[in-house]
PAZAPA-4460 file (N, C-alpha, C; in steps of 0.05 Angstrom, whole numbers, plus 32768, in hexadecimal, padded with zeros to 4 digits):
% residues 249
    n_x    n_y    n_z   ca_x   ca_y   ca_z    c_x    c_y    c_z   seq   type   mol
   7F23   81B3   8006   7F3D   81A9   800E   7F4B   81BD   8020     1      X     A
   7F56   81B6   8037   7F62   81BE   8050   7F7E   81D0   803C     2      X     A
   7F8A   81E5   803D   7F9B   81F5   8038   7FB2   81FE   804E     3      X     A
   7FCB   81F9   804B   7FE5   81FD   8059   7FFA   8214   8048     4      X     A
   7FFC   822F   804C   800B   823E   8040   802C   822E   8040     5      X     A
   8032   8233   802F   804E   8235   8026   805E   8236   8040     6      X     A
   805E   824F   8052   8073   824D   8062   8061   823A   807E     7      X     A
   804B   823A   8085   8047   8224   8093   8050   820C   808B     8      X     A
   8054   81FF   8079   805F   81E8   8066   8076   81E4   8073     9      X     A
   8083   81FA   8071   80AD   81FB   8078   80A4   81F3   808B    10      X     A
   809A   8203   80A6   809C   8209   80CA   808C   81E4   80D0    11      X     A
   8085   81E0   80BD   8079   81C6   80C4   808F   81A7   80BF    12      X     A
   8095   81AC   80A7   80AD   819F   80AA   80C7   81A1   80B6    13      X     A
   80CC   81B4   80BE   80DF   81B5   80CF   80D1   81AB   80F2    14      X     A
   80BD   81A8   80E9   80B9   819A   810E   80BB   8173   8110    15      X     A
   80C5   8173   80F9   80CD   8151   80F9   80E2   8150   8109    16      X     A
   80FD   816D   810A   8112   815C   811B   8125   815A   8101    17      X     A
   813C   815A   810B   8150   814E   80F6   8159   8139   80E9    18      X     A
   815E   8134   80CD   8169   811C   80C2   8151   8112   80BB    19      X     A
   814E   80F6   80AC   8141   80E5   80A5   8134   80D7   80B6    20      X     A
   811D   80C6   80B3   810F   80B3   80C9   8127   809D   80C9    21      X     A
   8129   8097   80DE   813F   8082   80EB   8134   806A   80D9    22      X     A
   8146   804E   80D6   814E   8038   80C8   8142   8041   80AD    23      X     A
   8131   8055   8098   8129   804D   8087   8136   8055   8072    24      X     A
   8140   803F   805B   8142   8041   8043   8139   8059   802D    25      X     A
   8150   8070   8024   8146   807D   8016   8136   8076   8000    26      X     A
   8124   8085   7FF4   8117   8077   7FE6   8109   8090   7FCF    27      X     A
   8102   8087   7FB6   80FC   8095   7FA1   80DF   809F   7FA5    28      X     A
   80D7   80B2   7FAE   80B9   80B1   7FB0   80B3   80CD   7F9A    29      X     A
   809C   80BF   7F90   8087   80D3   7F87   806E   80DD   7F8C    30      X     A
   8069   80FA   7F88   805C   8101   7F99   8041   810F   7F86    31      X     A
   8032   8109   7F7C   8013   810A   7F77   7FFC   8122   7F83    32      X     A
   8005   8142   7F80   7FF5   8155   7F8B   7FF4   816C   7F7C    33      X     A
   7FD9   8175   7F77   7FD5   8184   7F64   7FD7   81AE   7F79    34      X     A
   7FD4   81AB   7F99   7FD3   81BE   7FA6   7FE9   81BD   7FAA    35      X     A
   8001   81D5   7FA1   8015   81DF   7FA3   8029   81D9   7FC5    36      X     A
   8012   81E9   7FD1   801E   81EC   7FF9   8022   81C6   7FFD    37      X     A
   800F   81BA   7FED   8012   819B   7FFD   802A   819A   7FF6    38      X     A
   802C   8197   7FD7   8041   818B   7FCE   805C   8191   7FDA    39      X     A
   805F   81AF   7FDC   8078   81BD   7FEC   8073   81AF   8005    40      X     A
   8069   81AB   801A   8068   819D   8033   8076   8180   8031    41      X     A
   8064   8176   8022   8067   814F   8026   8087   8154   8018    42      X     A
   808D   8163   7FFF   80AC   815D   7FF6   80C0   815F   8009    43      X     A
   80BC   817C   801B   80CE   8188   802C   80D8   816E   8043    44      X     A
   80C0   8160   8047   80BD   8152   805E   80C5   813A   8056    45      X     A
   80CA   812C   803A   80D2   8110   8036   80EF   811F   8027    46      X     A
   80FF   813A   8024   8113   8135   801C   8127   8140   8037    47      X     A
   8112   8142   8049   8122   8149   8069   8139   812A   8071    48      X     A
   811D   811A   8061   8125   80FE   806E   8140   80EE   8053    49      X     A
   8145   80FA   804E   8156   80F7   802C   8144   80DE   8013    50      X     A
   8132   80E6   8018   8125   80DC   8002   8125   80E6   7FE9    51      X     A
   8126   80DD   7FD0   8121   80E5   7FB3   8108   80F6   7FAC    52      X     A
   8103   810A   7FAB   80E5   810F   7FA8   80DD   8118   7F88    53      X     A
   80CA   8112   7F81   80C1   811E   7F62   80A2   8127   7F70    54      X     A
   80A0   8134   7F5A   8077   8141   7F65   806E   813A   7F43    55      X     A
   8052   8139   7F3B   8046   813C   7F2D   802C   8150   7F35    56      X     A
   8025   8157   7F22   8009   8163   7F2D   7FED   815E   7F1D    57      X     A
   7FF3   8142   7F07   7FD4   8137   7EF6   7FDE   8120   7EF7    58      X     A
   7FCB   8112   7EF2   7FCA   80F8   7EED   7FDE   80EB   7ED2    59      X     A
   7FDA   8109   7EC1   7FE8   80FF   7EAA   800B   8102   7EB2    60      X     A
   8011   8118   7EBB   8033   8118   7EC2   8037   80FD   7ED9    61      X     A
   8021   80F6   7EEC   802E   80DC   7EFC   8032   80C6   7EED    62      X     A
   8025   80BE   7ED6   8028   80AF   7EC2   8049   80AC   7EB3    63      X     A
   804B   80C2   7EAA   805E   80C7   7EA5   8079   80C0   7EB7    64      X     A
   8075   80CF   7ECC   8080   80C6   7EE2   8091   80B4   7EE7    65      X     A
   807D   809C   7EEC   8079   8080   7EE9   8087   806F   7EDC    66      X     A
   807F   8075   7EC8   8090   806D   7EA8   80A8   806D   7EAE    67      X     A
   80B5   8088   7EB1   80D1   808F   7EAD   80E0   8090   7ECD    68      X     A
   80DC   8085   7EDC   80E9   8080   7EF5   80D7   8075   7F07    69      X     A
   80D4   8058   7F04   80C5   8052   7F20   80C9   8057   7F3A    70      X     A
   80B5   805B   7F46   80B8   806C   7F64   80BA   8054   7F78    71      X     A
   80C5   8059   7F92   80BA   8043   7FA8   80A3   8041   7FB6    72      X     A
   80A1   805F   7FB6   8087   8068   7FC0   8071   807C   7FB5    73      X     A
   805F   8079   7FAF   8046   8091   7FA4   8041   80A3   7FB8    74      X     A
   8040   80BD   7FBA   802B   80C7   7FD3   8012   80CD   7FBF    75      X     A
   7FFB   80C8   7FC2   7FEA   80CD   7FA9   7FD3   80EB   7FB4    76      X     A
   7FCA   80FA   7FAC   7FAE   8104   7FB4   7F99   80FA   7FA1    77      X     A
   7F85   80FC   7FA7   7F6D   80F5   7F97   7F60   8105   7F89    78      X     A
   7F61   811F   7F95   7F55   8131   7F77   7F68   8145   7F70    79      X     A
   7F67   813A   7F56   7F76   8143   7F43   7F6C   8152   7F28    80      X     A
   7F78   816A   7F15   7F71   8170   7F01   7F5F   8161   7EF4    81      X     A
   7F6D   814D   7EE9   7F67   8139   7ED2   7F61   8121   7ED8    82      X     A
   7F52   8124   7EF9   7F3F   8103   7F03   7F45   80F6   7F18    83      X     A
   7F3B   80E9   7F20   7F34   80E1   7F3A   7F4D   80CB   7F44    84      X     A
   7F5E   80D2   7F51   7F7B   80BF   7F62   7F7B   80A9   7F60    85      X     A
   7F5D   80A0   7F65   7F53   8084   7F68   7F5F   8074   7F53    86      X     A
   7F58   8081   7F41   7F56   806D   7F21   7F75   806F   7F22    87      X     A
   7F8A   8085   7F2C   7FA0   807D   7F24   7FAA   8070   7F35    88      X     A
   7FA8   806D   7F4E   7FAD   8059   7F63   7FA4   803E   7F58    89      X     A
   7F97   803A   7F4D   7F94   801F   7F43   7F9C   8018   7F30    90      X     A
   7FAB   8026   7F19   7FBE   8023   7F02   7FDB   8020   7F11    91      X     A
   7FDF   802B   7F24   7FF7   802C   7F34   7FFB   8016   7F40    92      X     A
   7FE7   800C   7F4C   7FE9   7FEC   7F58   7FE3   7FD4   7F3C    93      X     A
   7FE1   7FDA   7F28   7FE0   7FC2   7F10   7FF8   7FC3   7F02    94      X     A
   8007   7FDD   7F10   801B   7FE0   7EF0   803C   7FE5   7F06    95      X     A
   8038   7FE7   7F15   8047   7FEC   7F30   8046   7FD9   7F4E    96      X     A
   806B   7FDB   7F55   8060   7FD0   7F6A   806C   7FDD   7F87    97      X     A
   8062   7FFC   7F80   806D   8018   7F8C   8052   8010   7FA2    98      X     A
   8063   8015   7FC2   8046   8020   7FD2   8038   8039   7FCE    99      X     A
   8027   803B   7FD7   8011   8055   7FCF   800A   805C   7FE3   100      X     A
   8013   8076   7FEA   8000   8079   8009   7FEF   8093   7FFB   101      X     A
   7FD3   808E   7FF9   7FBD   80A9   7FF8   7FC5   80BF   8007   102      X     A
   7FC4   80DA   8005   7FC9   80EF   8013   7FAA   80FC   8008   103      X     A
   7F9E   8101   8015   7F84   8115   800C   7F72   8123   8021   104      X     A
   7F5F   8133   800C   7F4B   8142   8026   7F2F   8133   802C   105      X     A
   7F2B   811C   8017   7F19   810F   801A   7F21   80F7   8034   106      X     A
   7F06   80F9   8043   7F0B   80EA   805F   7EED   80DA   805F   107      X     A
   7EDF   80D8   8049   7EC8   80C2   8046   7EDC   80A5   804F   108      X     A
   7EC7   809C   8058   7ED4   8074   8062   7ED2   806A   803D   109      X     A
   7EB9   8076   8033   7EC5   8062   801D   7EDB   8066   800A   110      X     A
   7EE1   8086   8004   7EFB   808C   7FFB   7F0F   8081   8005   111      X     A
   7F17   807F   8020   7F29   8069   802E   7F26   804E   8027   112      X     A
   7F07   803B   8028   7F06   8025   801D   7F0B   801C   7FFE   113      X     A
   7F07   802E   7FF7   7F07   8029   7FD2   7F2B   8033   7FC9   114      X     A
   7F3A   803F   7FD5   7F5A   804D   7FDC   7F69   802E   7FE5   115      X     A
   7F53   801E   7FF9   7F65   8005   7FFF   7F65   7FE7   7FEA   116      X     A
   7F46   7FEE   7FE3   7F39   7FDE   7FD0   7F4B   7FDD   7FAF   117      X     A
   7F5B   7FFA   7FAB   7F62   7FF7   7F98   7F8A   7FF6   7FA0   118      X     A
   7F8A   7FEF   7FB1   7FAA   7FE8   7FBC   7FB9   8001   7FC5   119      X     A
   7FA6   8014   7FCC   7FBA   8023   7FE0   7FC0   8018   7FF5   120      X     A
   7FD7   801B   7FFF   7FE4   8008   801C   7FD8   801E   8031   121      X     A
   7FD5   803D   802D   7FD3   8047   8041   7FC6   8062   8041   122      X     A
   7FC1   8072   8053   7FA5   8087   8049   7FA7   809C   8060   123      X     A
   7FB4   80B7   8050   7FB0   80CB   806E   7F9F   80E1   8061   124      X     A
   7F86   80E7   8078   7F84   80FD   806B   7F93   811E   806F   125      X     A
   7F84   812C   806A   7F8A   814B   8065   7F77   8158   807D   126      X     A
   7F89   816F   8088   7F9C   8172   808C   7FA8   815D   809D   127      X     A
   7FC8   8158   809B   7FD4   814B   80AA   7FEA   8155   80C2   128      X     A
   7FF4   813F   80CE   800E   814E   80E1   8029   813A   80C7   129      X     A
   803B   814F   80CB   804F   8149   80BC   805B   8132   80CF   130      X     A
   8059   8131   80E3   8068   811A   80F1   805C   8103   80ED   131      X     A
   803D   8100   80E7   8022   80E3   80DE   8039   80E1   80CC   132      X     A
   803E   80ED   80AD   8041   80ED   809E   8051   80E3   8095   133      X     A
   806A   80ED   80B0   808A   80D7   80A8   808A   80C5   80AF   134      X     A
   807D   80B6   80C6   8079   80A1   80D6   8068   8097   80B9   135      X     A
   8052   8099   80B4   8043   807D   80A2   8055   807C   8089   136      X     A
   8068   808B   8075   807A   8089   8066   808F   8070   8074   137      X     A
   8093   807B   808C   80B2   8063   8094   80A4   804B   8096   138      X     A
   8086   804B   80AA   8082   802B   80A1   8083   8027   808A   139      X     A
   8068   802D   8077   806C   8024   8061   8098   8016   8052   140      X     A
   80A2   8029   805A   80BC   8021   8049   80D0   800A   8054   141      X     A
   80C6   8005   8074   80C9   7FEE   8086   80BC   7FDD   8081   142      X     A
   80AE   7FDF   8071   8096   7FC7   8074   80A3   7FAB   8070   143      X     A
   80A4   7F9E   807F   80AD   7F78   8074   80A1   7F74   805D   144      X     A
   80AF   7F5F   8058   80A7   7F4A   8049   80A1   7F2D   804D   145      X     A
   8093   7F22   804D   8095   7F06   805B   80A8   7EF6   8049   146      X     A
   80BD   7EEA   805E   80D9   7EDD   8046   80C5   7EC5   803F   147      X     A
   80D7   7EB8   802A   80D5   7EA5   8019   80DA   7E89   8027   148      X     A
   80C6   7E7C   8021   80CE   7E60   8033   80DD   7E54   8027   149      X     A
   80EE   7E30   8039   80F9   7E20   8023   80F6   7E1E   800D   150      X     A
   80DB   7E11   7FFF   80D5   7E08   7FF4   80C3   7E21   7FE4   151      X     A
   80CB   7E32   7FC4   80BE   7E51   7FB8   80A4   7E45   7FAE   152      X     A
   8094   7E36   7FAE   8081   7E27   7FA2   8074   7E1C   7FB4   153      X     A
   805C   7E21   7FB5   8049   7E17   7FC2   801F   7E18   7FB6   154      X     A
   8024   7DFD   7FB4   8004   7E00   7FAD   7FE9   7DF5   7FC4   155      X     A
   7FD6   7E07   7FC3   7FC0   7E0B   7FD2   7FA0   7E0C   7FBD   156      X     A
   7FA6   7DF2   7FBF   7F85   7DE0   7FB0   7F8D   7DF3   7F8D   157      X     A
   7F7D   7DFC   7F87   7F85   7E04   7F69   7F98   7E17   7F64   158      X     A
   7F9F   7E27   7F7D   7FBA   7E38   7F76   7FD4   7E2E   7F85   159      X     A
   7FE6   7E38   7F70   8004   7E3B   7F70   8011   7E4D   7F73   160      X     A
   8019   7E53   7F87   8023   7E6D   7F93   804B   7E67   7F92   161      X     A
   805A   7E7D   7F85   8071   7E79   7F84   8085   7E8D   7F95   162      X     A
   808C   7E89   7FAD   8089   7EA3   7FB6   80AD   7EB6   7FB2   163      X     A
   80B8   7EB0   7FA5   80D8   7EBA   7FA1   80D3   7EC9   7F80   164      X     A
   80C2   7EBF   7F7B   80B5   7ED0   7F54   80A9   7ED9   7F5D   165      X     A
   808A   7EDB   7F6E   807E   7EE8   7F77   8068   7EE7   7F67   166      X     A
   8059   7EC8   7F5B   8051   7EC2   7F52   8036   7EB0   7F56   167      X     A
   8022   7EB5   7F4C   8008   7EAA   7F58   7FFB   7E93   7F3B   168      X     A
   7FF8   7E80   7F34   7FEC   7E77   7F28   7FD5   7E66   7F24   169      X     A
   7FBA   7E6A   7F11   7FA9   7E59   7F1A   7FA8   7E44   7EFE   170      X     A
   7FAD   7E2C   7F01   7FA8   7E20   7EE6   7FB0   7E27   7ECC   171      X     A
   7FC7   7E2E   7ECD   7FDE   7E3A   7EBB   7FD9   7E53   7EB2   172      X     A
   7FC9   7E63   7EC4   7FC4   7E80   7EBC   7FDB   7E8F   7ED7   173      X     A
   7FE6   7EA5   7ED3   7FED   7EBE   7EE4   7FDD   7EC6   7EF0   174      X     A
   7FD8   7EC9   7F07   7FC3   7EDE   7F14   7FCF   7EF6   7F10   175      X     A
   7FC9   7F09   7F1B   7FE0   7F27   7F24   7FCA   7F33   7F41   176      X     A
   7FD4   7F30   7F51   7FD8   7F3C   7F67   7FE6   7F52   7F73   177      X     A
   7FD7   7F54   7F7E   7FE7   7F78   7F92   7FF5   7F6C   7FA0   178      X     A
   800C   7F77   7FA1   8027   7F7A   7FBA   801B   7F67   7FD1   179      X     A
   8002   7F7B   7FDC   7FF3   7F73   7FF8   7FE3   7F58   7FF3   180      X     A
   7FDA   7F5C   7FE5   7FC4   7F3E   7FD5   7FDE   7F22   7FDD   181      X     A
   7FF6   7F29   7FCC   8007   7F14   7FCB   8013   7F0E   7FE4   182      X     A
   8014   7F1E   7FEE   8022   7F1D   800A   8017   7F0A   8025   183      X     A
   7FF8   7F17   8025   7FE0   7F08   802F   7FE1   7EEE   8028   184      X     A
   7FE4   7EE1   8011   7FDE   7EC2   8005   7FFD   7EB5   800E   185      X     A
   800A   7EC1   800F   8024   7EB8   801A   802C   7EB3   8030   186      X     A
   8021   7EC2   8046   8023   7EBE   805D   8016   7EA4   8067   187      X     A
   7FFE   7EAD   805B   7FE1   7E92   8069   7FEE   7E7F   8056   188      X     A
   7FF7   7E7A   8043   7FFA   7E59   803E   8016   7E51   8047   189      X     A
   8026   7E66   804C   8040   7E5D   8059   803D   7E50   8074   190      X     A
   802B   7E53   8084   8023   7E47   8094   8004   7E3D   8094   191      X     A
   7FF6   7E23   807F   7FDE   7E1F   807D   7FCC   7E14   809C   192      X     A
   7FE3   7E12   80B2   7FCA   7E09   80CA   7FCE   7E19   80D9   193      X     A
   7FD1   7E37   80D4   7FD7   7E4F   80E6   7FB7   7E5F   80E3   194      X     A
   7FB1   7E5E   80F5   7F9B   7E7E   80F1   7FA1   7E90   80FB   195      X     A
   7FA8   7EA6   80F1   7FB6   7EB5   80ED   7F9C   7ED1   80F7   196      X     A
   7F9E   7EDA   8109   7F8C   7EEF   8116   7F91   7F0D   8105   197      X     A
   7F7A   7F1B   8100   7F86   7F3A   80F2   7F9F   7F45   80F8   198      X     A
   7FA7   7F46   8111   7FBA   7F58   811C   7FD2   7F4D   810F   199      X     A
   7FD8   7F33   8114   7FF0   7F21   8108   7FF0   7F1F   80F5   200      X     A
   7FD4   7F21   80D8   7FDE   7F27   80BE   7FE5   7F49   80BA   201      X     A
   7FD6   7F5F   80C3   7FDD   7F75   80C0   8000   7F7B   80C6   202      X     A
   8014   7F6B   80E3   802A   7F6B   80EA   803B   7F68   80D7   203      X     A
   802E   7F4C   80CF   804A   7F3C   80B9   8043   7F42   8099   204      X     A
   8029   7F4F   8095   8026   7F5D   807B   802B   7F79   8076   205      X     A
   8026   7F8F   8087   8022   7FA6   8086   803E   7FB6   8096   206      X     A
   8044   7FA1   80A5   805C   7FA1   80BB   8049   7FB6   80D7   207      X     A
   8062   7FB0   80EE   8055   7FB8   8109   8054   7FD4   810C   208      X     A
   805F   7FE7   80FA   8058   8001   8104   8039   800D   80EC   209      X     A
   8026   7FF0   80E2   800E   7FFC   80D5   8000   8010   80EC   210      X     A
   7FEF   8023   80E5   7FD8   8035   80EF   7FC3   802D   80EE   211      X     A
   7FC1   8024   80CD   7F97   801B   80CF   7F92   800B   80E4   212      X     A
   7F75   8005   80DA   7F6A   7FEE   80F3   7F68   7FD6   80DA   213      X     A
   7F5D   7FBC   80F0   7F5F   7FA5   80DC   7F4A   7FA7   80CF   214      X     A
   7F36   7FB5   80C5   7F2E   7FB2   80AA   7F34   7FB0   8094   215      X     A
   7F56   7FBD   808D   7F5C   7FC7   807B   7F63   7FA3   8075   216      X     A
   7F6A   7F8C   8082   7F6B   7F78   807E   7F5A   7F65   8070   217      X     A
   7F3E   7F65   8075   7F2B   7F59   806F   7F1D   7F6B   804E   218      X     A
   7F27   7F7D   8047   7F24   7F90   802A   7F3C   7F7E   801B   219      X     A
   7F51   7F80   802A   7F5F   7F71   8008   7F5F   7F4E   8015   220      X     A
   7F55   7F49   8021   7F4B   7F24   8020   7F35   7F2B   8009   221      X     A
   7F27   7F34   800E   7F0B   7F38   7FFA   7F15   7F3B   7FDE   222      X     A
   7F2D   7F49   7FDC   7F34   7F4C   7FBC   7F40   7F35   7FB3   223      X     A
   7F4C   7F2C   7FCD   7F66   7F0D   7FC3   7F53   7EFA   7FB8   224      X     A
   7F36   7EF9   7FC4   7F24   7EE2   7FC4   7F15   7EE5   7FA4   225      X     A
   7F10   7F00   7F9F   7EFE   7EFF   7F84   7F1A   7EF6   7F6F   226      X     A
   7F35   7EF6   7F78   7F4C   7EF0   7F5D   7F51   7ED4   7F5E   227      X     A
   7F4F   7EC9   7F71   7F5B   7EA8   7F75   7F43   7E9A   7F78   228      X     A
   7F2B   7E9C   7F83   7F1A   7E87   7F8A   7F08   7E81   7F6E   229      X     A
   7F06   7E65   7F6E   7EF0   7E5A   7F53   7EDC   7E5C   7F60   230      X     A
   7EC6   7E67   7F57   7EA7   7E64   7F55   7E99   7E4D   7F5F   231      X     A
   7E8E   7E44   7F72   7E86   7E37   7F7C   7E8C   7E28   7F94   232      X     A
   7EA9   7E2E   7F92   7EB3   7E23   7F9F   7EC1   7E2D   7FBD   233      X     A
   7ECB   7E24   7FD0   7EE1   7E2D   7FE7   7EE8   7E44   7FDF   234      X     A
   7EE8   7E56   7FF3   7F07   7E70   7FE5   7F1A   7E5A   7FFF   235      X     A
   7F36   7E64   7FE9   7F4B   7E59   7FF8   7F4C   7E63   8010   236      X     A
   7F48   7E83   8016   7F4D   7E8C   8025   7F3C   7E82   803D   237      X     A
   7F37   7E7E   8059   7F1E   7E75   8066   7F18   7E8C   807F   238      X     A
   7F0B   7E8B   8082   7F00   7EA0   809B   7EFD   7E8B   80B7   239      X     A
   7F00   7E99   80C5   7F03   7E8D   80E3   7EF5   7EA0   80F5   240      X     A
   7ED8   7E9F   80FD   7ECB   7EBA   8104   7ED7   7EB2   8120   241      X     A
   7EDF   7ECF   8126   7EEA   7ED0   8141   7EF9   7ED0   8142   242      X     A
   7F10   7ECA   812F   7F27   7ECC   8128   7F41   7ED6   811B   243      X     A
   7F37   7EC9   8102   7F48   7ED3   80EB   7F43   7EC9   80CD   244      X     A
   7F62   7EC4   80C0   7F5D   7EBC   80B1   7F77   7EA0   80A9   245      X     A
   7F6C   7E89   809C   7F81   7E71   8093   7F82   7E71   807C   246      X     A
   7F83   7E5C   8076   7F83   7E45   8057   7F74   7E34   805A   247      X     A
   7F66   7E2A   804A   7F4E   7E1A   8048   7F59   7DFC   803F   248      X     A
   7F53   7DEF   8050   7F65   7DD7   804E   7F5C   7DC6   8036   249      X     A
***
């Protein structure tokens, strides 16, 4: 893991510039790092911007955390004392509906794929520039939402999507979906004869100041599809090679 002394930390956040990132909403963030210099860096740099900051440094105090003040935002690292980020990034997205942006030194594609796979919205590695850093925080805290149509109810062949509860149902069961999962099924059936190209779901899901590329799109279609689609049958979702993605009429 890449190492930043203490006073590099300061001289680095102070090269953001003054005040907070312009339009964004203060916000409660928690911050997930077991190496001291990070943690002093990323705090200095999200309470430049007047953000709330807490740190943990195990899995077991983020828990805790959690519990007793939900956050808006996670910064998470992945290795930790007491186990691997992953697993808590994915308790975080089942039990939470805090964005998560990974902060780590691991730069494997599949640590990134399996980081998206388990509902991190976002993924920087180590070392970073403190300016990446404030920029993918403000999108993330910009991020849209796709509003609510006339009509909060809408069903698509065996699901019932409610979108003002934020609610997915298949045959009188609850699904539970990720933030992103739900967001995705919302868009495409709010408009079922739209195909909707990567870039335009990444825009109106992820909002226009995302970084990734559109892969990170077609990872949580793949998760939406193993939660909603019956066995044998259509996934709701449809593929459009060359294109994108709809609703399956």
């Amino acid at each position: 893991m890449a190492t930043t002394s203490p006073a590099a930390a300061g001289h680095l956040s102070a090269s953001l510039g003054g005040g907070r990132f312009p339009d964004v909403r203060e916000a409660d963030v928690l911050v997930v790092e077991d190496a001291p210099e990070f943690a002093q860096m990323v705090t200095a740099i999200l309470r430049k911007a007047n953000h709330r900051v807490r740190t943990a440094t195990t899995i077991a105090d983020a828990m805790e955390a959690l519990v007793a003040t939900p956050p808006d935002l996670v910064i998470l690292d992945l290795t930790l004392p007491d186990g691997d980020g992953l697993d808590l990034c994915r308790v975080i997205r089942e039990r939470s509906s805090a964005y998560v942006l990974v902060l780590s030194g691991r730069d494997e594609e599949i640590d990134k794929l399996l980081g998206f796979k388990l509902g991190a919205d976002d993924y920087v590695t180590k070392p970073f520039s403190p300016r990446e850093l404030g920029a993918r925080v403000e999108a993330l805290l910009r991020r849209p939402r796709t509003p609510a149509p006339a009509t909060s109810e809408r069903t698509i062949g065996h699901v019932t999507l409610r979108a003002e509860a934020r609610e997915v149902e298949i045959e009188g069961r609850l699904v539970e979906l990720t933030r992103i999962e739900f967001d995705l099924l919302d868009t495409l059936s709010a408009s079922p004869k739209v195909v909707f190209t990567r870039a335009q779901l990444l825009e109106r899901v992820w909002g226009p100041d995302w970084y990734a590329d559109d892969h990170v799109v077609d990872v949580h279609v793949a998760n939406l599809r193993k939660k909603i689609d019956q066995p044998g049958a259509k996934s709701v979702v449809r593929t459009v090679r060359g294109v994108g993605y709809g609703i399956t009429a």
